[in-house]
C-alpha positions as CSV (number, residue, x, y, z in Angstrom):
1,X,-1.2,-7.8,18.7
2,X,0.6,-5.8,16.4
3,X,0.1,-4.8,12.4
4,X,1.2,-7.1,9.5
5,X,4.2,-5.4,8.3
6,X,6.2,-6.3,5.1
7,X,9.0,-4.8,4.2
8,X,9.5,-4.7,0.4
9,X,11.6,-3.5,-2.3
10,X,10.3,-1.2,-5.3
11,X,14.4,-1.5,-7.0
12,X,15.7,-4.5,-7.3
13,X,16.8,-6.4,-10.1
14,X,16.2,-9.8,-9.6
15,X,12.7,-10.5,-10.4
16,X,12.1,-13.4,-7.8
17,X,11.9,-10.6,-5.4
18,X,9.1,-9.2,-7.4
19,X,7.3,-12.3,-7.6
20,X,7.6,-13.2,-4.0
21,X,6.0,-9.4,-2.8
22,X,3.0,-9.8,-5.3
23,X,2.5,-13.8,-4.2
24,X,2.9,-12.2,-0.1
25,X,0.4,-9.5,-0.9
26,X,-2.2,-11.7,-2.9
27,X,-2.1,-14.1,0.0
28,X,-3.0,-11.9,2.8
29,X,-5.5,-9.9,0.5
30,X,-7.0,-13.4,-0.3
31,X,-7.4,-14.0,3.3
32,X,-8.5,-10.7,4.1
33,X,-5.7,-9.7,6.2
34,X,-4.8,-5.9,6.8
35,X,-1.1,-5.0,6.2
36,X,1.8,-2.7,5.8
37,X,3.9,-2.1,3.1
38,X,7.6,-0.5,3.7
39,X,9.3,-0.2,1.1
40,X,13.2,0.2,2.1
41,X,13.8,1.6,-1.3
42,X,12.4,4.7,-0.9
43,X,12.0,5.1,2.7
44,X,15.5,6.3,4.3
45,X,16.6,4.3,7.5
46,X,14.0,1.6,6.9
47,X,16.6,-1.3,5.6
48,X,18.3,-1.0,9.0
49,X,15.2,-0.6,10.6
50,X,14.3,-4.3,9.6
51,X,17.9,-5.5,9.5
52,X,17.9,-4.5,13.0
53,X,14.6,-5.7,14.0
54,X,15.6,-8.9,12.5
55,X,19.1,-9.2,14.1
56,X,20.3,-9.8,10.9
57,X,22.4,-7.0,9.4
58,X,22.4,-9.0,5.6
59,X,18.6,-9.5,5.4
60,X,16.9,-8.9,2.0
61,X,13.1,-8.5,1.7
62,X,11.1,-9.5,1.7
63,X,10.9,-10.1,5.5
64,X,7.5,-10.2,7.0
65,X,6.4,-8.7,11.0
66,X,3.7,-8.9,12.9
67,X,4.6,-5.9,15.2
68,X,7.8,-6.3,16.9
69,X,7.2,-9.6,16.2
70,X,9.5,-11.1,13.1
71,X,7.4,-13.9,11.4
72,X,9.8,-14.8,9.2
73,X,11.4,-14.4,5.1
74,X,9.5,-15.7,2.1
75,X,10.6,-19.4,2.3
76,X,9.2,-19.2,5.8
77,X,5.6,-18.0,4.5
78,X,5.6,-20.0,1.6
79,X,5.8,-23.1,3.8
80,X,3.1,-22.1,6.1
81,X,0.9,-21.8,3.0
82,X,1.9,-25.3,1.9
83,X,0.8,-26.3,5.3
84,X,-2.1,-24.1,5.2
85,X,-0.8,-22.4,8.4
86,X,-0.6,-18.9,7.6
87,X,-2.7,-17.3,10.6
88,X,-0.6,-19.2,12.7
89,X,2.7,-17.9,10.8
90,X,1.7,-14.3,11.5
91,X,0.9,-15.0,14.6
92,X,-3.3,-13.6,14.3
């Protein structure tokens, strides 16, 4: 099993963005789960890292991982929160 890995954006000017990486992070802290932060902002290579990783070479973040594994985009992990199905989401 791999390490819960978010990729994130510290520049972007639409705000949902924003709000989506603190609701990620305070969901996973509230569950105590450890994760990663990328940010492809500042980290060279790292958009195409997860665009690649994701097969998807429009993909915004934030896109969530667990490993090699892609869990899925926001309105993925929103839903398994609605459903109270995050562990299973992230595949822990």
């Amino acid at each position: 099993m791999g390490k819960i890995t978010i990729y994130v954006t510290t520049i972007s000017c639409a705000k949902n963005i924003a709000s989506q990486q603190q609701h990620i992070e305070t969901v996973l802290k509230a569950k105590h789960v450890d994760y990663e932060l990328i940010d492809i902002a500042s980290c060279e290579g790292k958009k195409d890292e997860m665009r690649e990783k994701m097969g998807d070479p429009t993909a915004l973040p934030p896109q969530i991982f667990n490993g090699d594994i892609y869990c899925g985009n926001y309105e993925a992990f929103q839903n398994s929160v609605e459903e109270e199905d995050v562990m299973t989401f992230l595949h822990l």
